[in-house]
C-alpha positions as MATLAB code, in Angstrom:
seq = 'XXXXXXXXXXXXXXXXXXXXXXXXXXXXXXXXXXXXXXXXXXXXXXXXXXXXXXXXXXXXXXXXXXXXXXXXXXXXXXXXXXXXXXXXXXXXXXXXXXXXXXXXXXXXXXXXXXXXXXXXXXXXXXXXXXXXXXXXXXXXXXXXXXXXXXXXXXXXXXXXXXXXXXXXXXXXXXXXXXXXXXXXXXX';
ca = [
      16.020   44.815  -43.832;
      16.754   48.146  -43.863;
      16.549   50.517  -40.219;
      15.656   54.111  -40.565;
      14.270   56.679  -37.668;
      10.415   56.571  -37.882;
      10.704   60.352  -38.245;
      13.515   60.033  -41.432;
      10.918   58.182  -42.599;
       8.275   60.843  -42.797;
      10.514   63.499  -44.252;
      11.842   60.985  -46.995;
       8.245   59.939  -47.930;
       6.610   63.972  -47.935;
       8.739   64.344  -50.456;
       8.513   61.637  -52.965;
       5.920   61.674  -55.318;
       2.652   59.588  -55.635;
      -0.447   58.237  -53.963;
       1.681   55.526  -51.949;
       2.611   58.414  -49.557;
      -0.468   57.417  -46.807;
       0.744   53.665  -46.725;
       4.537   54.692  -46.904;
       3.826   57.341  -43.951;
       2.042   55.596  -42.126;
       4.491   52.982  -40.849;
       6.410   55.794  -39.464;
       4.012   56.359  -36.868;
       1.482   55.330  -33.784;
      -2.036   54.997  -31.564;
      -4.084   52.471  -29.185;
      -3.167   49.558  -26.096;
      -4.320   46.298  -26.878;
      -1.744   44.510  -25.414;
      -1.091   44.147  -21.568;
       0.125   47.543  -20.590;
       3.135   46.445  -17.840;
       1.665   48.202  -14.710;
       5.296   49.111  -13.364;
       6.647   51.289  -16.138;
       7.648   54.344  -15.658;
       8.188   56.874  -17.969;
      12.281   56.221  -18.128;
      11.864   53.241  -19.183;
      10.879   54.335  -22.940;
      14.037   55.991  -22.588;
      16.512   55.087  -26.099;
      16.309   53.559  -29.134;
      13.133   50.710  -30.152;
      13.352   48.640  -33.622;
      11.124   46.358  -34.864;
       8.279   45.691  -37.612;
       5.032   46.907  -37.788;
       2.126   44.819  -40.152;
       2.038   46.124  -43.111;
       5.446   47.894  -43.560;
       8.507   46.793  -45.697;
      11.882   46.675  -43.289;
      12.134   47.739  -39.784;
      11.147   50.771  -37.855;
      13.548   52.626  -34.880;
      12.118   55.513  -32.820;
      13.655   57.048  -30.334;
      12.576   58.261  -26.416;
      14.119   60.984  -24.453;
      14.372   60.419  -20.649;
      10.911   61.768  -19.901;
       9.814   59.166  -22.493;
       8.875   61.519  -25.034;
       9.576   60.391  -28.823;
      12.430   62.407  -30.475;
      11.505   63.555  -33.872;
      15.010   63.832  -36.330;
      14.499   65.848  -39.557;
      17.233   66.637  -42.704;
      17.357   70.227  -43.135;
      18.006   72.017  -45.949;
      22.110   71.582  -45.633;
      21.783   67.682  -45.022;
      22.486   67.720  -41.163;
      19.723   65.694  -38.748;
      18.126   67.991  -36.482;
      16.517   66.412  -33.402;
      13.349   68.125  -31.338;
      11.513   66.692  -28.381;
       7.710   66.003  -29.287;
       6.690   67.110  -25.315;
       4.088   69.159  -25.935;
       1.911   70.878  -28.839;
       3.144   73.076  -31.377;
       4.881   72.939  -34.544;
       8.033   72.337  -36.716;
       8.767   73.507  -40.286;
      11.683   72.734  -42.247;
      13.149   72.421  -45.497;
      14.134   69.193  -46.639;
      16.635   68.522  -49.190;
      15.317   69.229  -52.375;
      13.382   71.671  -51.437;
       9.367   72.636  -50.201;
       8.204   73.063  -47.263;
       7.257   69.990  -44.626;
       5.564   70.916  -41.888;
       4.713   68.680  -38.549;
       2.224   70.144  -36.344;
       1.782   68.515  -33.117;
      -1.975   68.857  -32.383;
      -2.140   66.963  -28.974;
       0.417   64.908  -26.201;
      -1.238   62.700  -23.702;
       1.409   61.162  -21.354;
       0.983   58.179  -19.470;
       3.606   55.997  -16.919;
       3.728   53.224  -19.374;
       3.363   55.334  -22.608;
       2.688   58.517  -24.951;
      -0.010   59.141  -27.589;
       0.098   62.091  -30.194;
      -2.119   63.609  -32.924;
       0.144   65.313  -35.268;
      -0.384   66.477  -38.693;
       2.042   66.498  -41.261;
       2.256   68.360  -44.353;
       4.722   69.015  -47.678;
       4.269   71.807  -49.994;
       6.091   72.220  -53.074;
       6.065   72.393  -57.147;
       6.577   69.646  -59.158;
       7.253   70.340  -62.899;
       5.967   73.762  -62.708;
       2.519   72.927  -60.806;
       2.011   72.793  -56.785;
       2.790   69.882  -54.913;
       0.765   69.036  -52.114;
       0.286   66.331  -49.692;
      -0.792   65.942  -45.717;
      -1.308   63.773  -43.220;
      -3.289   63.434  -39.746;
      -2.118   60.415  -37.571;
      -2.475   59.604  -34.122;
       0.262   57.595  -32.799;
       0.524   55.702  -29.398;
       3.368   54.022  -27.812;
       2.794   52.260  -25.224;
       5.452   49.224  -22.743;
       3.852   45.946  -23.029;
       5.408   42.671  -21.226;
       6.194   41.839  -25.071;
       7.975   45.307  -25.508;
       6.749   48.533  -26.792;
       3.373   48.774  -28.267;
       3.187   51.142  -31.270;
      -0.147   51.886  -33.731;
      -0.816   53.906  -35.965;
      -3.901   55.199  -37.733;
      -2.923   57.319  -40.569;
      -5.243   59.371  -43.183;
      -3.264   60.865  -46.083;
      -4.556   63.680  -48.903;
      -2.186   64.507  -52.049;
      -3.077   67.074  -54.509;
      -1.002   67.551  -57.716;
      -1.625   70.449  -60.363;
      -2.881   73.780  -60.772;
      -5.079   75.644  -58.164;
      -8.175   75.212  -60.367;
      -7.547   71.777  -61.570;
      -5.575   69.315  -58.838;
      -5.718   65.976  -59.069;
      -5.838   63.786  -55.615;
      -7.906   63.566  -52.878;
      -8.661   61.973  -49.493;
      -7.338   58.298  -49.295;
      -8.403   55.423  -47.212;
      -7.922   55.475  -43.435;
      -4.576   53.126  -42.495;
      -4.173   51.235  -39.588;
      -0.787   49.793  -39.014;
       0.266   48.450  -35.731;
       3.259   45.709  -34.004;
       5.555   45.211  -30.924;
       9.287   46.849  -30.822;
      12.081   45.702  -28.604;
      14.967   48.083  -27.071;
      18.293   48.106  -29.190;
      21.103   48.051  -26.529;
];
């Protein structure tokens, strides 16, 4: 199964085309504790690299922590190189991914807890397809959180695309995704 950073991920699915970009997306991201939350974590211990599988998604997710155990969001930029930013508190990125448009990740809210982080972030791409805008965007809320059985991760995920002129796009709203599952540390 294929490993890619949950935020490669995003960029490489804002700019595909089609309607499969809310259930592509989605599996890049995260949101709420059901599990046991392990009482002694600290924030450190998010600290590297987690893999693993979340329902619903094709091949296996990493994401990455800093030492404050915020997640470290890595984005192509318009010459190929991976450009890494600390998600610590709320504001926003833009950047232009090979190929061209715009993507743009706007971190709406950070809530950090000893044993994990949540985020609301929204995530668009602009661009022109064949002559006629491109557009497509994303709210999620994410949440990582330890667990005895590892690291937590959910995410609820609502996606939008629009294809075609101003007066006449094509698109919409899509159904609300909920994708969720345990990853362990990579050493």
């Amino acid at each position: 199964m294929p490993t890619v950073l949950a935020s490669s991920v995003f960029a490489e699915t804002m700019t595909r085309k089609g309607f499969g970009i809310g259930l592509r997306l989605a599996a890049a991201l995260t949101a709420l504790v059901v599990l046991f939350p392990d009482p002694s974590a600290r924030a450190a211990d998010l600290t590297g690299n987690w893999r693993g599988t979340l329902d619903g998604r094709v091949g296996e997710l990493t994401t990455a922590f800093n030492e404050d155990g915020y997640v470290l969001f890595e984005y192509p930029n318009n010459n190929g190189l991976v450009e890494s930013i600390e998600l610590t508190a709320p504001g926003r990125i833009q950047f232009v991914p090979p190929g061209g448009g715009l993507t743009t990740v706007a971190v709406n809210s950070v809530v950090k807890r000893p044993a994990g982080v949540s985020y609301v972030l929204h995530l668009g791409f602009e661009g022109v397809s064949e002559g006629y805008p491109d557009r497509r965007y994303v709210t999620e809320q994410r949440e990582y959180a330890l667990t005895n059985q590892g690291l937590w991760v959910r995410v609820i995920s609502r996606a939008s695309t629009y294809f075609g002129d101003e007066g006449e796009s094509t698109g919409g709203p899509q159904k609300v995704r909920i994708i969720e599952g345990v990853l362990k540390r990579v050493e």
